[in-house]
C-alpha positions as CSV (number, residue, x, y, z in Angstrom):
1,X,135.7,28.5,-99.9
2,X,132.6,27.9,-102.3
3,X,133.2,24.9,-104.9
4,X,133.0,27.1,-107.7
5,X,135.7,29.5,-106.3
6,X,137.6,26.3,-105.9
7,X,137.6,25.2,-109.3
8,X,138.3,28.6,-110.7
9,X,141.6,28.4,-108.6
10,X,142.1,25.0,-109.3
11,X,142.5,25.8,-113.2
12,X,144.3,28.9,-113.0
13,X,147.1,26.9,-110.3
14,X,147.0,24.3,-114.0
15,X,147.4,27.2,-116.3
16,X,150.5,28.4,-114.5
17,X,151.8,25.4,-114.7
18,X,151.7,24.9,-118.1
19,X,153.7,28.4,-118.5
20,X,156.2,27.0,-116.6
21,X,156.1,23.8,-118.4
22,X,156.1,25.6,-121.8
23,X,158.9,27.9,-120.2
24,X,161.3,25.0,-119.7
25,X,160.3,23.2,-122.8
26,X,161.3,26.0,-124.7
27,X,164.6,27.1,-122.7
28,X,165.8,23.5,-123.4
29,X,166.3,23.8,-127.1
30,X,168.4,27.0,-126.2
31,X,172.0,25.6,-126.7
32,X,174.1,27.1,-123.9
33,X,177.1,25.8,-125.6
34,X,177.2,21.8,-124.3
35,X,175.6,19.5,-126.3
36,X,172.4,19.1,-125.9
37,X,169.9,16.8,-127.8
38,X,166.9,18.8,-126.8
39,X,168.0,21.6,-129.6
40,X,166.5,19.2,-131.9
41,X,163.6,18.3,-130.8
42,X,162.1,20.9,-133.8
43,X,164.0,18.6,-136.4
44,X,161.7,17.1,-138.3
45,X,163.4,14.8,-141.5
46,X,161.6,13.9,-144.6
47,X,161.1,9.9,-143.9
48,X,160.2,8.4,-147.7
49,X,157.7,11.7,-148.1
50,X,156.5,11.6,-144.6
51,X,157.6,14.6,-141.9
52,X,158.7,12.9,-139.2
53,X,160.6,13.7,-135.9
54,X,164.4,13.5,-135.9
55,X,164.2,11.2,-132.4
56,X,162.2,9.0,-134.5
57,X,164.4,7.9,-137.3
58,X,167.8,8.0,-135.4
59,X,169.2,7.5,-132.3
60,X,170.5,10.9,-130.7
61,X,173.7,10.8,-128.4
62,X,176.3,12.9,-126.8
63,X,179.2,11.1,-126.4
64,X,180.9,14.3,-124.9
65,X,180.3,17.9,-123.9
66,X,180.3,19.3,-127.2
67,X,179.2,16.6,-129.9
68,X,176.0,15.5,-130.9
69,X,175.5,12.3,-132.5
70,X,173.2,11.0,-134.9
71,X,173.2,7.5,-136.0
72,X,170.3,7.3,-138.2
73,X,168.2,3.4,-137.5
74,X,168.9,3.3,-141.9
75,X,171.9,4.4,-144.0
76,X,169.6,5.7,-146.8
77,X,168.2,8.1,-144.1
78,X,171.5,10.2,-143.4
79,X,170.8,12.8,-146.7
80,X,167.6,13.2,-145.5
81,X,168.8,14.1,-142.1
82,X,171.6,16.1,-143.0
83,X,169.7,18.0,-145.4
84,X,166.9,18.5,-142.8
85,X,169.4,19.7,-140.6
86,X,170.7,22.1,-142.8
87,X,167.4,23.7,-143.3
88,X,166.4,24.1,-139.2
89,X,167.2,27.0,-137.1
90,X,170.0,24.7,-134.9
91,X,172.4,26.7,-136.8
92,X,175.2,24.0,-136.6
93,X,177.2,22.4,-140.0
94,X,176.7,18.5,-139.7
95,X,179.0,16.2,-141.1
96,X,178.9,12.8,-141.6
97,X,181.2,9.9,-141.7
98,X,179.0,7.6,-144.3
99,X,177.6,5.9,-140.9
100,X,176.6,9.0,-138.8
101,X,176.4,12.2,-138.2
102,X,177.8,14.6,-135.7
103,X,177.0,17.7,-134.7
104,X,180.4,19.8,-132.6
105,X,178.8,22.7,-130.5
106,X,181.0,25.6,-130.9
107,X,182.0,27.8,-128.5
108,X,180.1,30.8,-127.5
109,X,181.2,34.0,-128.4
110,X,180.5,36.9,-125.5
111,X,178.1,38.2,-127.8
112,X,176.4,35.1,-129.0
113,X,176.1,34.8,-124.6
114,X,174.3,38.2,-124.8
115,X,171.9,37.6,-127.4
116,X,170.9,33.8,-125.9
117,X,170.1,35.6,-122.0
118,X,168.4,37.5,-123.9
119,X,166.5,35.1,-125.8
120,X,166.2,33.7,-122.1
121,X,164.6,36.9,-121.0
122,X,162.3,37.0,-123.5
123,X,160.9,33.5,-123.0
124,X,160.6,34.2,-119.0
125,X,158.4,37.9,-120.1
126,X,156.5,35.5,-121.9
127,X,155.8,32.9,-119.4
128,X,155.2,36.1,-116.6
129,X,152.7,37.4,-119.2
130,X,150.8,34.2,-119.8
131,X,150.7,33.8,-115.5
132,X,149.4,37.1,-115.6
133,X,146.9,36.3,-118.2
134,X,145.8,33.5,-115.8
135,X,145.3,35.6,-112.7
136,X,143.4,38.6,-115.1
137,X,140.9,35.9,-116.1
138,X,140.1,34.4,-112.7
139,X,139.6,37.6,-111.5
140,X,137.2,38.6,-113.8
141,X,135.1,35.0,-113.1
142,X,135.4,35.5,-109.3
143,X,134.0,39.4,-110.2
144,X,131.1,37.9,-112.1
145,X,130.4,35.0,-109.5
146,X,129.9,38.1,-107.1
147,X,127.1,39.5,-109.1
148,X,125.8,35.9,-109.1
149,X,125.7,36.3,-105.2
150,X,129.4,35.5,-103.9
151,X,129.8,37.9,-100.6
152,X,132.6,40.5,-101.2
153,X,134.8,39.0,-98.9
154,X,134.7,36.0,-100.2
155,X,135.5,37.3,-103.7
156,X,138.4,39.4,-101.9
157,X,139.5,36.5,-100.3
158,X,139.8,34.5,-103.8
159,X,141.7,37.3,-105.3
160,X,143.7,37.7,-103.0
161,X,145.1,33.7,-103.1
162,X,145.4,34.1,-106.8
163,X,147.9,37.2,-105.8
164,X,149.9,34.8,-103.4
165,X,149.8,32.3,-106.5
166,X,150.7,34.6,-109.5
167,X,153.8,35.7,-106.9
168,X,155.0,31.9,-106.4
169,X,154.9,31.4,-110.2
170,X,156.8,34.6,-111.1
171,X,159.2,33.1,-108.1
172,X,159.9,30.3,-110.1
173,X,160.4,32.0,-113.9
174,X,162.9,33.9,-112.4
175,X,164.6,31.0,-110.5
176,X,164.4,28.9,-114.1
177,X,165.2,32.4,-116.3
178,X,168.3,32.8,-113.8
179,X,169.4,29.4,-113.6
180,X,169.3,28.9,-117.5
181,X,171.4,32.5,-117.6
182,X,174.0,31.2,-115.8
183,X,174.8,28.2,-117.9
184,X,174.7,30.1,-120.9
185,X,177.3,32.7,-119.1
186,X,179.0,29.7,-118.1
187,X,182.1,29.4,-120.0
């Protein structure tokens, strides 16, 4: 195989990765009803007029399966938090004590289950579209190297191990998509 052919797979094999990366990245602040201190990860708390990240102002523990605690590294921080806490998309009441704040993960209703696979789903579509995008787009180089003088057979050969790749990638949404599912349905 040509260098150039090489390198074209060598990138695409990175951009799938990164799907699957982003994929798990964003499965993890799905709360599949244990605590988990990836859901916020998106917090961000005013810190004295500066947005900073949650993790960065407090220390973030789970003492057990369904609390979340936040014991902020200053007293004067816990409004802040609280209030920025209110205002994100975790979609859980905090309440504080004066000295931290905890977060108690309430059970999942069957329907609440639903709507998170499905949430699931849509994150895996959207990882199988971006692999998909990958393959489409090393495809079209190796078609153009092949007017630049790559045989056909060599250009058949390339497209053909983008194929196998693009197949081991969707493998593995589907093995991360499932696995996530059946925590959330998981009771």
């Amino acid at each position: 195989m040509n260098e150039e052919v090489q390198l074209v797979f060598e990138m695409t094999k990175e951009r799938m990765e990164k799907a699957i990366e982003h994929l798990d990245n964003e499965l993890m602040r799905i709360r599949a009803g244990k605590a988990n201190v990836h859901i916020l990860d998106g917090v961000v708390v005013d810190y004295y007029g500066a947005p900073t990240p949650l993790n960065q102002v407090s220390n973030i523990s789970t003492p057990d399966a369904k609390t979340i605690m936040i014991q902020p590294w200053e007293k004067s921080m816990i409004d802040p938090i609280e209030k920025a806490l209110m205002n994100s998309n975790v979609g859980i009441t905090p309440s504080n004590n004066g000295e931290a704040i905890r977060l108690t993960i309430p059970q999942l209703t069957e329907e609440r289950r639903r709507n998170l696979v499905k949430q699931v789903r849509n994150e895996g579509e959207n990882a199988r579209v971006s692999i998909r995008n990958s393959r489409r787009d090393a495809n079209v180089e190796y078609k153009q190297m092949q007017k630049d003088g790559l045989s056909e057979d060599e250009e058949k050969d390339a497209e053909d191990k983008i194929q196998k790749l693009t197949d081991e990638f969707n493998e593995q949404v589907d093995k991360v998509v499932e696995a996530k599912e059946e925590d959330i349905m998981t009771i």
